[in-house]
Structure formats: C-alpha cells, structure tokens
NUBANU-397545 format. One line per 2 residues: for each residue x, y, z of N, C-alpha, C. Coordinates in Angstrom, 1 decimal, decimal comma. Example, Ala and Ser with C-alpha at 12.3 -4.5 7.8 and 13.67 -1.06 7.14 Angstrom:
BEGIN
13,2:-5,7:7,8:12,3:-4,5:7,8:13,2:-3,3:7,8 ~ 12,8:-2,2:7,1:13,7:-1,1:7,1:12,9:0,0:7,9
END
This chain:
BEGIN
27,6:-0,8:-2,0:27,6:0,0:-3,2:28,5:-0,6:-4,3 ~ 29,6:-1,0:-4,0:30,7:-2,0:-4,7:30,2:-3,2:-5,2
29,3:-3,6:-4,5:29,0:-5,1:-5,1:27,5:-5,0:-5,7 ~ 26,8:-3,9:-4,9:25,6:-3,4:-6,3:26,0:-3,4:-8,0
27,2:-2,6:-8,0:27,8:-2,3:-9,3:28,6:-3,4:-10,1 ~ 28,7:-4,2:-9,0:29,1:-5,4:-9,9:28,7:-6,5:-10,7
27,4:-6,4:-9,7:26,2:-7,1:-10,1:25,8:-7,0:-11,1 ~ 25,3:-5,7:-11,5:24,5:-4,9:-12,5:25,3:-5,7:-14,0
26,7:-5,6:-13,9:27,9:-6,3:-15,1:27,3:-7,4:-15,2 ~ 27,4:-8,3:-16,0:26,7:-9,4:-16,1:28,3:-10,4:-15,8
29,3:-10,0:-16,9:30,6:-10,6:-17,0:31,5:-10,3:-15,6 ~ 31,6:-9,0:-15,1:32,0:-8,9:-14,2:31,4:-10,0:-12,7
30,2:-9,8:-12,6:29,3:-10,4:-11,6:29,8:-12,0:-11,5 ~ 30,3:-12,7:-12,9:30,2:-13,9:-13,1:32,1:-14,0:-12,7
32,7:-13,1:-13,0:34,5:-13,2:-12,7:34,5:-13,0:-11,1 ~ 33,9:-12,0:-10,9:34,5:-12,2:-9,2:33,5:-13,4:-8,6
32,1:-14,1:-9,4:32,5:-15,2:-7,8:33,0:-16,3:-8,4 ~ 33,7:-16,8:-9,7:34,8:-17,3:-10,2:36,0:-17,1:-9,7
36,3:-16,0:-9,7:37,6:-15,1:-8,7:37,8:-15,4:-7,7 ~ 37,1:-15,5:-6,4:36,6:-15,2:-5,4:35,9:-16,6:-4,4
35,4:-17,4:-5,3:35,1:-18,6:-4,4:33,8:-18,6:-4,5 ~ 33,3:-17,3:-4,0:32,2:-16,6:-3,3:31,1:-17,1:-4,3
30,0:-17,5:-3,9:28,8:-18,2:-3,9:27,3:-17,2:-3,7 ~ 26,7:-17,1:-5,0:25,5:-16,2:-4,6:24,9:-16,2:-3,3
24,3:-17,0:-2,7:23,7:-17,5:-1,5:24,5:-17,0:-0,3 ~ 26,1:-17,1:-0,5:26,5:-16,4:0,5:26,9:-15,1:0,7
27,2:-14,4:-0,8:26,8:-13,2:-0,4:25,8:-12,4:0,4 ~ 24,3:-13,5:-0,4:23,0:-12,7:0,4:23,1:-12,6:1,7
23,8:-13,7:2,6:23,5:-13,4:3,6:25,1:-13,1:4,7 ~ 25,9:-12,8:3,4:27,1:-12,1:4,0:27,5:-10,6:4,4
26,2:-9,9:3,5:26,7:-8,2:3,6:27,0:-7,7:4,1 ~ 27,2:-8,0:5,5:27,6:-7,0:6,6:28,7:-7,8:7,5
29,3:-9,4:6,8:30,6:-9,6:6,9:31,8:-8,9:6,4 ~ 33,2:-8,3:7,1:33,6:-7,5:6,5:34,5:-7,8:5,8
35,2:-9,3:6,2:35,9:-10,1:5,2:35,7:-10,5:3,8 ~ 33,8:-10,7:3,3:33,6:-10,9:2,4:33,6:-9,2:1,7
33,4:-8,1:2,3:33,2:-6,7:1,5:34,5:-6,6:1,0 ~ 35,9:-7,2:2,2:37,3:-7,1:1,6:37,4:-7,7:0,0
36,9:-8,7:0,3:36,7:-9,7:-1,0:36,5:-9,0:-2,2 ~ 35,3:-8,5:-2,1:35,0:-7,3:-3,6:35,8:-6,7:-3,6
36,1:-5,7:-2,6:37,2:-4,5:-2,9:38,6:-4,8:-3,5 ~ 39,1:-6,2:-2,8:40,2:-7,1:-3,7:40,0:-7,3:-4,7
38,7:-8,0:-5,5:38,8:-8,2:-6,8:38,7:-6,7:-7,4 ~ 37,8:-5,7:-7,2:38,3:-4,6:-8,2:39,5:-3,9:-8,1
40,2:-3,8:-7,0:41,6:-3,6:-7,0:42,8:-4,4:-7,2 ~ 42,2:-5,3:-7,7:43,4:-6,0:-8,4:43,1:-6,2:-9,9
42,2:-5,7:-10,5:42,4:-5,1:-12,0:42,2:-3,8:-12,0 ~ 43,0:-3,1:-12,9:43,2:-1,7:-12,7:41,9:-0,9:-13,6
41,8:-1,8:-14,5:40,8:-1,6:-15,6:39,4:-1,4:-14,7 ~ 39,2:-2,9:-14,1:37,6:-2,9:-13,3:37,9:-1,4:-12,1
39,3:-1,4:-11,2:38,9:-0,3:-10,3:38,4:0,7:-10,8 ~ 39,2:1,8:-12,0:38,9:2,8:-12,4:37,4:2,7:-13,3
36,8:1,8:-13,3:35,4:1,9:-14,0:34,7:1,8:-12,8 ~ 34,8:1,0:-11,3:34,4:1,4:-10,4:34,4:2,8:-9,7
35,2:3,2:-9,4:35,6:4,3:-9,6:35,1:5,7:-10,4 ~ 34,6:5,4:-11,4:33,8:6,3:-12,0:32,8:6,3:-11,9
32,0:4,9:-11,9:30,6:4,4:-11,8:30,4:4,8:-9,9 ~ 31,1:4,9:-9,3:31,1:5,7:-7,9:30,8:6,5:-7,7
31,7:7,3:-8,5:32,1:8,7:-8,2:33,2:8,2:-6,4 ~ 33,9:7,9:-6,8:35,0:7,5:-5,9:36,4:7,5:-6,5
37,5:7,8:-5,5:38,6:7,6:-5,9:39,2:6,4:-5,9 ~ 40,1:5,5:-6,8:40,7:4,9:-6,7:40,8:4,3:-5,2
41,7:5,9:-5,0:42,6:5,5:-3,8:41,6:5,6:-2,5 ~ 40,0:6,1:-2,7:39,4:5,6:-1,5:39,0:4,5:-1,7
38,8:4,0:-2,7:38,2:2,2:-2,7:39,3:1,5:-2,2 ~ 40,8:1,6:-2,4:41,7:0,8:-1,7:41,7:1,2:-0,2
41,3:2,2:0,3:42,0:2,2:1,7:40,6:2,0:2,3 ~ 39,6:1,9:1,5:38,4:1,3:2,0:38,4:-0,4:2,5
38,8:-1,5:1,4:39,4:-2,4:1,4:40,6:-2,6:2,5 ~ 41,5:-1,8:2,9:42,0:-1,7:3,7:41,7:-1,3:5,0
40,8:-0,4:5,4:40,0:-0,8:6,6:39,2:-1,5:7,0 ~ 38,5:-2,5:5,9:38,2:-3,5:6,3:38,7:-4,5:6,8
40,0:-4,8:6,1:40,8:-6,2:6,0:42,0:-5,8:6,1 ~ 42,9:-5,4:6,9:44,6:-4,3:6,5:45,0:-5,5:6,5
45,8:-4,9:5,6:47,2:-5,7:4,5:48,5:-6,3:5,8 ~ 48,9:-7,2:5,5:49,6:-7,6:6,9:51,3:-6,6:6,6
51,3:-6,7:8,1:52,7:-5,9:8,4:53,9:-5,7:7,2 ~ 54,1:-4,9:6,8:55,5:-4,8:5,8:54,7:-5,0:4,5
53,8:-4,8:4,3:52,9:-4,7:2,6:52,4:-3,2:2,7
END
C-alpha cells in the first residue's frame, strides 16, 4: 500500500530508490521481503513532511505507519 503511493509521486518514487539503494527490478521481486517493506516505511518516516502526506493519502496514522515499520524491522534495544 506504502510503496503503491509512492510510486504514483513521480519525485518521491525517484528519492526513495536514491535514498534507499533500492533498485526497480528488486523491488518487483521483493514485495513480500520484510526488510525491503522496512525500507519504505524508513524512508517515509524519516521525513515528517512525506509521512503525514502518506498518512493522509492512507487514511492511516502516523503512528501506525511507524509501529508498522517496526514490526517489520524493531529498532534495536535502547532506541
């Protein structure tokens, strides 16, 4: 759902796999890796600007997109 919406951005689409490493080709055949889903969820939670437009464009909370991100990938001990 996260990375549909990202897509759709043209500028966005092009910052997270700049951001990110991440390579068209391996998205396609990553989607149901949960390290690369962490991946998205990191890039829009770490601009506050892109979460809350995801976030809207959702209909999701902030704070479920992070603890979403977080159950994919938890933040190591003492973060």
């Amino acid at each position: 759902m996260a990375l549909s919406w990202v897509l759709q951005e043209e500028d966005l689409a092009q910052r997270l796999l700049s951001l990110t490493g991440l390579e068209p080709d391996h998205l396609r055949h990553a989607l149901d890796d949960p390290s690369v889903l962490a991946s998205i969820l990191d890039f829009l939670a770490n601009n506050e600007r892109d979460l809350l437009s995801a976030s809207e464009a959702l209909d999701l909370s902030p704070e479920t997109i992070v603890a979403a991100r977080n159950q994919l990938a938890p933040p190591p001990d003492g973060m």
